[in-house]
KOLVO-538524 format. One record per residue (C-alpha): residue in three letters; z, y, x. Coordinates in steps of 0.05 Angstrom, whole numbers, plus 32768, in hexadecimal, padded with zeros to 4 digits. Each point is the difference from the previous one (the first is absolute). Example, Ala and Ser with C-alpha at 12.3 -4.5 7.8 and 13.67 -1.06 7.14 Angstrom:
<sites>
ALA809C7FA680F6 SER7FF38045801B 
</sites>
This chain:
<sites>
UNK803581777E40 UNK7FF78021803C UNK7FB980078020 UNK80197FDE8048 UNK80207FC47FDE UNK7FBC7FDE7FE9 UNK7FDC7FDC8024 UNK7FC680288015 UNK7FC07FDF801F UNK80227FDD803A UNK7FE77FBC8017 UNK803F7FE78019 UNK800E7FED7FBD UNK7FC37FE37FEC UNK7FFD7FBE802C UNK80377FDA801C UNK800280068047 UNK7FF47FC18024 UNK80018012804D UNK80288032802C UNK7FC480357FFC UNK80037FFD7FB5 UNK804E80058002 UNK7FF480378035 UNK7FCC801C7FDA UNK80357FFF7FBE UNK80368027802A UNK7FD180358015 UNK7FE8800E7FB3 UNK804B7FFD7FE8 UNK801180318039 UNK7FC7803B7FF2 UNK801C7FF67FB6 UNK8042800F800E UNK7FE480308029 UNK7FD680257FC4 UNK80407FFD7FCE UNK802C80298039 UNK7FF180427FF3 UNK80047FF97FB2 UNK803A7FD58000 UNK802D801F7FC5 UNK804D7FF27FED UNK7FF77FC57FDC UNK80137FC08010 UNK7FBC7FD97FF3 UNK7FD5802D8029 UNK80367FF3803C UNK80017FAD7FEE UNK7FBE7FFC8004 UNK8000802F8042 UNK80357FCA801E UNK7FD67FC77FDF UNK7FC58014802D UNK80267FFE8037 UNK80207FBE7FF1 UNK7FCB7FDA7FF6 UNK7FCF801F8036 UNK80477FE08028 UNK7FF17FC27FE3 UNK7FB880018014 UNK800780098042 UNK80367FD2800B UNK7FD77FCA7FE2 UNK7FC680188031 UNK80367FFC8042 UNK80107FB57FE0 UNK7FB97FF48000 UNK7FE1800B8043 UNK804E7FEA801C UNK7FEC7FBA7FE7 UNK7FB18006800F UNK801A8014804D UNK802A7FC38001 UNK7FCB7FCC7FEF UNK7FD380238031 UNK803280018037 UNK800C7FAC7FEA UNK7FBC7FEC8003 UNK7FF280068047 UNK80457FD28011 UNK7FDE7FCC7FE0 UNK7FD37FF38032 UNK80367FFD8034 UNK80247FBE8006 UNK804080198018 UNK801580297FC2 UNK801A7FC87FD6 UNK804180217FF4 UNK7FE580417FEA UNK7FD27FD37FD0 UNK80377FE17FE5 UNK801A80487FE0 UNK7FBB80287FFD UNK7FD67FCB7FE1 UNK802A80027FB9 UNK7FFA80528005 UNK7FB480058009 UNK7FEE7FC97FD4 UNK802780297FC6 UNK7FDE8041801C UNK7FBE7FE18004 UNK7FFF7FEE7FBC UNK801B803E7FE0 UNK7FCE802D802B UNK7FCC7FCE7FED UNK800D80047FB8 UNK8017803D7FFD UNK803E801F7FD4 UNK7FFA7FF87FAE UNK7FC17FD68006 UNK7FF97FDE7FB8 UNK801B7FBF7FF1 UNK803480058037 UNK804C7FFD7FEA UNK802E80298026 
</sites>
């Protein structure tokens, strides 16, 4: 097996990242790996896979990052309506959306004991 399609030391896949750093964080370490197999990258198929697979999932990571702080900016842009008496329409369709967003910041993705 080719040296670059080991896992080396990286972190990223050591813990399972819970917040949008640590998916940031994940991204970055996939992305200087890719970056290391470039200049050795052979012909074969595997060493290119797992070139793409970097690539794919650092994708992935910072997707799930843009998710994140999309949902933590739309509970902090709710909160202040709720101290303004006016805003019960907007209630009516935000308060379902933050509530769901509250709870998955607050517990956080792949927390144990929690079914998908």
């Amino acid at each position: 097996m080719p040296p670059n399609t080991t896992p080396t030391d990286d972190k990223a896949g050591t813990t399972e990242p819970r917040s949008a750093a640590d998916h940031c964080a994940a991204a970055e370490a996939l992305f200087a790996r890719a970056r290391a197999m470039y200049p050795t990258l052979g012909g074969t198929g595997a060493e290119h896979g797992e070139y793409k697979r970097c690539f794919d999932w650092a994708d992935m990571h910072l997707r799930i990052a843009e998710a994140m702080t999309a949902g933590a900016h739309v509970v902090a842009a709710h909160h202040p309506l709720l101290a303004q008496a006016d805003v019960r329409v907007a209630e009516a369709c935000l308060s379902h959306e933050t509530y769901r967003w509250t709870e998955f910041l607050h517990n956080g993705p792949g927390t144990p004991g929690r079914t998908a």
